[in-house]
C-alpha positions as CSV (number, residue, x, y, z in Angstrom):
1,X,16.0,-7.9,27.3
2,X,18.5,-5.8,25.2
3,X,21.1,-3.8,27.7
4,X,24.3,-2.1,27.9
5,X,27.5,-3.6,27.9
6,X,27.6,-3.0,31.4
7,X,23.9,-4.5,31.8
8,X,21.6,-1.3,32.1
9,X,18.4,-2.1,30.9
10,X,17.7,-0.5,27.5
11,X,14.5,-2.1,25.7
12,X,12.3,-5.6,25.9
13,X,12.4,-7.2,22.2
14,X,11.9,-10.8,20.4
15,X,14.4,-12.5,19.5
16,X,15.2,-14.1,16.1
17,X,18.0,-15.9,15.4
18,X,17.5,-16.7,11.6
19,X,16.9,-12.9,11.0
20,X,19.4,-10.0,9.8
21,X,17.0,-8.3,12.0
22,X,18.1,-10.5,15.2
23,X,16.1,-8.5,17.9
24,X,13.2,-6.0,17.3
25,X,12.0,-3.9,20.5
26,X,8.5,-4.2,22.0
27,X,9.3,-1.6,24.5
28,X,11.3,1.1,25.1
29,X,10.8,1.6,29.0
30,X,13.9,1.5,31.1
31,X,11.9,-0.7,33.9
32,X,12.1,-3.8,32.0
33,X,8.4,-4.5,31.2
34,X,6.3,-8.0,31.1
35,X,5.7,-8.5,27.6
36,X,2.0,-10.8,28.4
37,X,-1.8,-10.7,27.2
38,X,-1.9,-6.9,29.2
39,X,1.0,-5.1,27.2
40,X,-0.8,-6.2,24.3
41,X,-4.0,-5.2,25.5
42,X,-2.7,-1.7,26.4
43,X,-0.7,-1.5,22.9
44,X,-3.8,-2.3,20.5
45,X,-5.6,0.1,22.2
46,X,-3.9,3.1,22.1
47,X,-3.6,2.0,18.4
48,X,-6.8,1.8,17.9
49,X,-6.9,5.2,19.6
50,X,-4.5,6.9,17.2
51,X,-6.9,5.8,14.2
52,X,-10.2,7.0,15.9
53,X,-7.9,10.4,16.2
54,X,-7.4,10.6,13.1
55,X,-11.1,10.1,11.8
56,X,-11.5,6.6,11.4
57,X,-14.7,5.0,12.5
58,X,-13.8,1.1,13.7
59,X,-17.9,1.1,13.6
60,X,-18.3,2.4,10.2
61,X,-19.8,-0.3,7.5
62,X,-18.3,-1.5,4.6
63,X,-14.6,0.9,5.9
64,X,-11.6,-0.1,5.5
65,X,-8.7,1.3,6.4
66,X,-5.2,0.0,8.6
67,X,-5.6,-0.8,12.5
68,X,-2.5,-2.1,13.3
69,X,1.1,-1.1,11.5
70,X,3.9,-2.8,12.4
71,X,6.7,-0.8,14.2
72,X,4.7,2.4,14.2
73,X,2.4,0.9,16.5
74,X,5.1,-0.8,18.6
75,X,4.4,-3.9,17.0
76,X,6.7,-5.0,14.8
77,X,6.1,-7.2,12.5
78,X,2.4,-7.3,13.2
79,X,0.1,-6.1,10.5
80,X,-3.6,-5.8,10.3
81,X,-6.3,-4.2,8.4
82,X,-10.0,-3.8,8.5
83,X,-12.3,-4.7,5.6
84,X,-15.7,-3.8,7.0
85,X,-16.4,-6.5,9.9
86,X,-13.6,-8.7,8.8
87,X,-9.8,-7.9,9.9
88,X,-7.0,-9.2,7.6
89,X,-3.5,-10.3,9.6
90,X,0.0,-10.5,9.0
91,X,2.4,-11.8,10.9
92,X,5.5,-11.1,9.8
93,X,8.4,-11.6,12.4
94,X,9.3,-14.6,14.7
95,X,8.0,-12.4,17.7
96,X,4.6,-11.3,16.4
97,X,4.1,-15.4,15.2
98,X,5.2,-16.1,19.3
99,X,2.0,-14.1,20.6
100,X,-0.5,-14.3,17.5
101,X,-3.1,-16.3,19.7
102,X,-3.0,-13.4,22.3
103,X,-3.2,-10.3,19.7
104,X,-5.9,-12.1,18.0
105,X,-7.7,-12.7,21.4
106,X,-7.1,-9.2,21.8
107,X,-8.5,-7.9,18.4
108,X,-11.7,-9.7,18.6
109,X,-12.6,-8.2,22.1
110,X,-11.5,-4.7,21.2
111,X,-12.8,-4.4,17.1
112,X,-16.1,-5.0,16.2
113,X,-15.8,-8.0,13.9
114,X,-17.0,-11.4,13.0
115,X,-13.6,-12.5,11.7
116,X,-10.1,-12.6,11.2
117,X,-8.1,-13.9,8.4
118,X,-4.3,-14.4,8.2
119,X,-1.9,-13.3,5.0
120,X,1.3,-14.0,6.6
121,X,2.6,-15.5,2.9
122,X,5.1,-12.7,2.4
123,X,8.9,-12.8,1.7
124,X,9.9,-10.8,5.3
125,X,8.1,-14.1,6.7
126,X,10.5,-16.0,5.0
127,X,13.3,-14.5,6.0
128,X,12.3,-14.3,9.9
129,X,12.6,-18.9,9.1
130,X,9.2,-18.6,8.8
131,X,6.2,-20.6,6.4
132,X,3.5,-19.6,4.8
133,X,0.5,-19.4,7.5
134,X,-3.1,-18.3,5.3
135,X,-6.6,-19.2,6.9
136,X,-8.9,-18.4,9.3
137,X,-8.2,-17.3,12.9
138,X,-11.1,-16.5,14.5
139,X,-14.9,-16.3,13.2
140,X,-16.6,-16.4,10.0
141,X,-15.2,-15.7,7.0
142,X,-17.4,-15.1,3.6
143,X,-16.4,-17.0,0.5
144,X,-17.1,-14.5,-1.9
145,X,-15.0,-10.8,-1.8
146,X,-15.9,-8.3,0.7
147,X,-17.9,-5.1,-0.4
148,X,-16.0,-1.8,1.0
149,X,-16.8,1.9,0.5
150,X,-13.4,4.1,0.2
151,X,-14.3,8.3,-0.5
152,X,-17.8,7.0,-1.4
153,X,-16.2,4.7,-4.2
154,X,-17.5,1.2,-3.7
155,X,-15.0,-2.0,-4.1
156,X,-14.3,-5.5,-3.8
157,X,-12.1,-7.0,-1.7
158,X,-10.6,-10.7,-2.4
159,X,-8.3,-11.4,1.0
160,X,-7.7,-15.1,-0.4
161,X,-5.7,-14.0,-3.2
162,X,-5.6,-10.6,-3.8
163,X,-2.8,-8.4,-3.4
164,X,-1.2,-7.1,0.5
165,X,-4.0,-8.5,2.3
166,X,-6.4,-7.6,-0.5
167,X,-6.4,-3.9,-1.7
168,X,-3.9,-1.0,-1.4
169,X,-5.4,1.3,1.5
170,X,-2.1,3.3,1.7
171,X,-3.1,5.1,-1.7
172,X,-6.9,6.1,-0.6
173,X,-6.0,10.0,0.3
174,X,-3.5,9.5,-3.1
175,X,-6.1,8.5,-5.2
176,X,-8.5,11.2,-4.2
177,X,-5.6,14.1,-5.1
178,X,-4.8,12.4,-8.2
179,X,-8.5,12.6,-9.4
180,X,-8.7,16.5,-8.9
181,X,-6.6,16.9,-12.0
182,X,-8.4,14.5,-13.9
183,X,-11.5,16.4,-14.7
184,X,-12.2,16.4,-18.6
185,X,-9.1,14.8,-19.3
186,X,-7.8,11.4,-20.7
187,X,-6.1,9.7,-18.4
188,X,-3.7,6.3,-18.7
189,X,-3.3,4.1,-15.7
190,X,-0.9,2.0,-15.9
191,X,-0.5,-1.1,-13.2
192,X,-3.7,-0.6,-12.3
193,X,-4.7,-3.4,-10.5
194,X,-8.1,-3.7,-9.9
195,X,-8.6,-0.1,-11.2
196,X,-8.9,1.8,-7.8
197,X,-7.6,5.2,-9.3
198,X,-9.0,5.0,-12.8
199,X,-12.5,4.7,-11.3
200,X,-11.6,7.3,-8.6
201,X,-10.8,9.7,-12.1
202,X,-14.4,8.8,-14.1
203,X,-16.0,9.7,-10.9
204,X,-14.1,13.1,-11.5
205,X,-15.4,13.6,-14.9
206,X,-12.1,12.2,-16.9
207,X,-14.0,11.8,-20.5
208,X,-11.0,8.7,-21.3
209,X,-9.7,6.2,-18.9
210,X,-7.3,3.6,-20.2
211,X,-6.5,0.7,-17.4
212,X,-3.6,-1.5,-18.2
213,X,-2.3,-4.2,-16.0
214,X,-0.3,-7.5,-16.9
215,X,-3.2,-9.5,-14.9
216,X,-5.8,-10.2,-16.9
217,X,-7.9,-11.5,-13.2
218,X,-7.1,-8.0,-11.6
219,X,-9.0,-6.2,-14.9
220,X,-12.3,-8.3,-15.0
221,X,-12.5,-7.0,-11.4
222,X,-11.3,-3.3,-12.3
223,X,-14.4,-4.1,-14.8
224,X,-16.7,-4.7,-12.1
225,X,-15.8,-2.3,-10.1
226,X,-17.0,0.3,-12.9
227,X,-20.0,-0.9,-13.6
228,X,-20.5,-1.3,-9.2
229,X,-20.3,2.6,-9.5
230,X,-22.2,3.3,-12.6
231,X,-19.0,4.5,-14.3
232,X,-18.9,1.3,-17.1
233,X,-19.6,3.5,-20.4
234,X,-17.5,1.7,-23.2
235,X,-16.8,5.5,-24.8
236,X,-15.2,6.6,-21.5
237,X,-13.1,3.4,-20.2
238,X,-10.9,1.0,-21.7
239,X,-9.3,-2.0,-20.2
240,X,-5.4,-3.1,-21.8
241,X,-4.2,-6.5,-20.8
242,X,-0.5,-6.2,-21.3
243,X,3.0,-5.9,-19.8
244,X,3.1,-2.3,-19.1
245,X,7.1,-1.8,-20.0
246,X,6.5,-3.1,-23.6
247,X,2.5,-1.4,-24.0
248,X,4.2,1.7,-22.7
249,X,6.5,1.3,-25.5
250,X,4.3,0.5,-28.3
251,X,2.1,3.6,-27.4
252,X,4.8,5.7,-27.8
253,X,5.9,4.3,-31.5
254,X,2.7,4.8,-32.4
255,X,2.4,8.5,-30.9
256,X,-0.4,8.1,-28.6
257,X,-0.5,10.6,-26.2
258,X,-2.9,11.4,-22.6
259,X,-3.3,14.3,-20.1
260,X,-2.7,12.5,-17.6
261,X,-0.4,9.1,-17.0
262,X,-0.2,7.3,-13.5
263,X,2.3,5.0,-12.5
264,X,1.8,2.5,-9.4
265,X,3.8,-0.4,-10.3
266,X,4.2,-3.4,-7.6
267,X,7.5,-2.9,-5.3
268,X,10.6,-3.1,-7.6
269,X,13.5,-3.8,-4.2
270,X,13.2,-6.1,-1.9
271,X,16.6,-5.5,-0.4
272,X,19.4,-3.1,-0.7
273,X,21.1,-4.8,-3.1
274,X,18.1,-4.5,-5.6
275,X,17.6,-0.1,-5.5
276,X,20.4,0.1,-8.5
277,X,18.2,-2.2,-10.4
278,X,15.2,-1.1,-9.5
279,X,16.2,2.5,-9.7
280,X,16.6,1.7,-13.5
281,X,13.4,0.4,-13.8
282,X,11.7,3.3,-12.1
283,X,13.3,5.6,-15.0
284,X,12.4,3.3,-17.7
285,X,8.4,3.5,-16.8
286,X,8.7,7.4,-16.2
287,X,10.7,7.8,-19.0
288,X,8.4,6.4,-21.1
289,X,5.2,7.8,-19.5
290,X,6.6,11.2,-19.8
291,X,7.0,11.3,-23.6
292,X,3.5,10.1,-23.3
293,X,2.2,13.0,-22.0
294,X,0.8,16.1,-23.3
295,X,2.3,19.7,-22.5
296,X,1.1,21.0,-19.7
297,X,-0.3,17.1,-18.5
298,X,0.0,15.2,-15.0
299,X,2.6,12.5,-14.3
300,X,1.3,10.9,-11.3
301,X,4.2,8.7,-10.4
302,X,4.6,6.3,-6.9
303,X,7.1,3.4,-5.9
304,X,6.3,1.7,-2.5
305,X,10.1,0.3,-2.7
306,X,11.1,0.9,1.2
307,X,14.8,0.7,0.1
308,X,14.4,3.6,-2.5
309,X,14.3,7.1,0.1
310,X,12.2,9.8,-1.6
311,X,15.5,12.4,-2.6
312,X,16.5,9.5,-4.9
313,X,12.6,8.6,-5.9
314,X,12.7,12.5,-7.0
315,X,16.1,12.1,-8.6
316,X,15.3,9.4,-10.9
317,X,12.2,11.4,-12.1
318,X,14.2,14.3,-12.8
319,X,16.3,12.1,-14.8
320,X,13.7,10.4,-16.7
321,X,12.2,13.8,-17.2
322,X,15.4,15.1,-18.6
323,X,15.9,12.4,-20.6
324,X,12.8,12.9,-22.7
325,X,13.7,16.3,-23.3
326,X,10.5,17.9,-20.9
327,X,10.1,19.9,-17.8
328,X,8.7,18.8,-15.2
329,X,7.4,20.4,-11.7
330,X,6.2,19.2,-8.3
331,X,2.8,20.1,-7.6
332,X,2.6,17.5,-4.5
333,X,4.4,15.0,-2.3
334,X,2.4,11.9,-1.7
335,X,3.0,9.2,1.0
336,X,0.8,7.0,2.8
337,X,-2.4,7.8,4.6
338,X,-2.8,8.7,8.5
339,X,-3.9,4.5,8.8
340,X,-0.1,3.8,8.1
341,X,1.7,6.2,10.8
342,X,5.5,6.9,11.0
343,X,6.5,6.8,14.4
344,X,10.1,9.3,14.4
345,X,12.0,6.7,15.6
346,X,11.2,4.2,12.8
347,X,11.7,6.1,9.5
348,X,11.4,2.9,7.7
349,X,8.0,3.2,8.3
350,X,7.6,5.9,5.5
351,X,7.9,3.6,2.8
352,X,5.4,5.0,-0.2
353,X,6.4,7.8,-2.2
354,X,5.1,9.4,-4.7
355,X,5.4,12.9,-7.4
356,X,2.1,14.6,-8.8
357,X,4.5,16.4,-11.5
358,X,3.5,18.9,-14.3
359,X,5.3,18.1,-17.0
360,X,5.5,20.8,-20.3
């Protein structure tokens, strides 16, 4: 129970000792309420509500997309997302590990689904005084990665060890924007990870995509994942195994140049006292991708930093755009999709940013 001074009832939250975060709400009703099997019952729910407002099938084959987000849902710490009929958990907070048997009793009465996985091997877990905890909850899980269709793309999905709890749903409607200007153009993307928005830009007609990632596992899949969709021709796509700060670089000495660069490098700050350093580190890629790009080109640019707000996101751009002696324009604002909500009294939720910039 957290209360007043003078012990009026204010909210019902878990408590965490070991946490800067010591007590995160559940509820916000002024009659205290029972925080049981029912309140989570009731809570999924009208999650699972919001998503089927906003277009999401929970029956739909091979979707994926985000059931449950944390806070937004009003349940903190508690992630979970769908891969066609398996669901992927994390539990990230001492409160959401106190009731995981009950939300995963939960989840497999109310979403169709023959299992669910946990991926509760983040650093927030660690924090909270919390282990590691990966393996199966509840069902059958397959061995091999789970086939998805995102904007009739098709992908793989490895939950064991892939990144989040697999694959970056928060960029699907990003990655769909970003290909409309990718039509007859060469296109670098850098950090590409398994190569979600350089196939998403072949499917748009790009006549050059160059994929670059430091993981040389993350580009034999980006690899499948072309030839899955058809979009493999050795003329059209390229695959760079390399740290992108020094490839970036060595493209530049040697004055290679594309119409189109995007940037979606992992989260640079953890904490607050990381954003200085990870704010230079955000102007060093952009820097270098804008003097990459031809006039009149696309700089497609994210950071899913939490700690970096979006006016200073757009500040270091300009920067970095000022630095390299170019102009450069916002076309669009991109954040995550309508699976990831921000609930207005959690603005923390809004944690990916990114610029679709024109750069001359």
């Amino acid at each position: 129970m957290v209360a007043t001074a003078g012990g009026q009832p204010l909210a019902v939250a878990s408590y965490s000792p070991l946490s800067q975060i010591i007590a995160r709400i559940w509820s916000f009703d002024p009659d205290p309420e029972r925080i049981d099997r029912k309140f989570f019952e009731r809570t999924i729910c009208a999650a699972l509500e919001r998503r089927k407002a906003a277009g999401f099938d929970l029956n739909a084959p091979q979707s994926a997309f985000r059931l449950l987000f944390a806070e937004s849902d009003n349940l903190p710490g508690v992630i979970v997302d769908r891969y066609a009929d398996v669901l992927v958990c994390q539990f990230l907070s001492s409160g959401a590990e106190r009731w995981k048997t009950d939300i995963v009793s939960v989840l497999k009465e109310a979403v169709p689904c023959t299992g669910i996985f946990e991926r509760s091997d983040t650093s927030a877990r660690m924090k909270e005084g919390l282990s590691a905890s990966v393996g199966v909850l509840w069902g059958g899980i397959p061995d091999e990665a789970i086939p998805i269709t995102e904007n009739g793309i098709r992908f793989l999905v490895d939950i064991r060890q892939g990144h989040k709890t697999g694959f970056y749903l928060d960029q699907a409607q990003n990655r769909k924007a970003v290909a409309g200007h990718c039509t007859g153009k060469s296109v670098l993307n850098a950090f590409c990870y398994t190569g979600a928005f350089g196939i998403y830009a072949l499917r748009e007609g790009a006549h050059r995509v160059v994929q670059m990632d430091a993981s040389g596992q993350a580009l034999e899949t980006a690899r499948i994942h072309a030839a899955m969709n058809g979009l493999s021709e050795k003329d059209r796509l390229e695959h760079v195994c390399a740290d992108v700060f020094e490839a970036l670089r060595r493209f530049r000495d040697r004055g290679e140049t594309f119409d189109v660069v995007i940037l979606d490098p992992p989260k640079f700050a953890e904490s607050k006292h990381q954003v200085e350093r990870a704010c230079r580190g955000y102007k060093d890629i952009n820097l270098l991708a804008v003097k990459l790009i031809r006039p009149g080109g696309i700089l497609a640019t994210f950071s899913c930093s939490g700690m970096v707000p979006p006016p200073l996101f757009q500040k270091v751009i300009a920067d970095a755009a000022c630095d390299a002696g170019r102009e450069a324009r916002i076309l669009r604002w991109c954040h995550q999709g309508l699976d990831h909500p921000v609930v207005l009294s959690f603005p923390e939720g809004l944690y990916l940013k990114g610029l679709i910039c024109r750069i001359e």
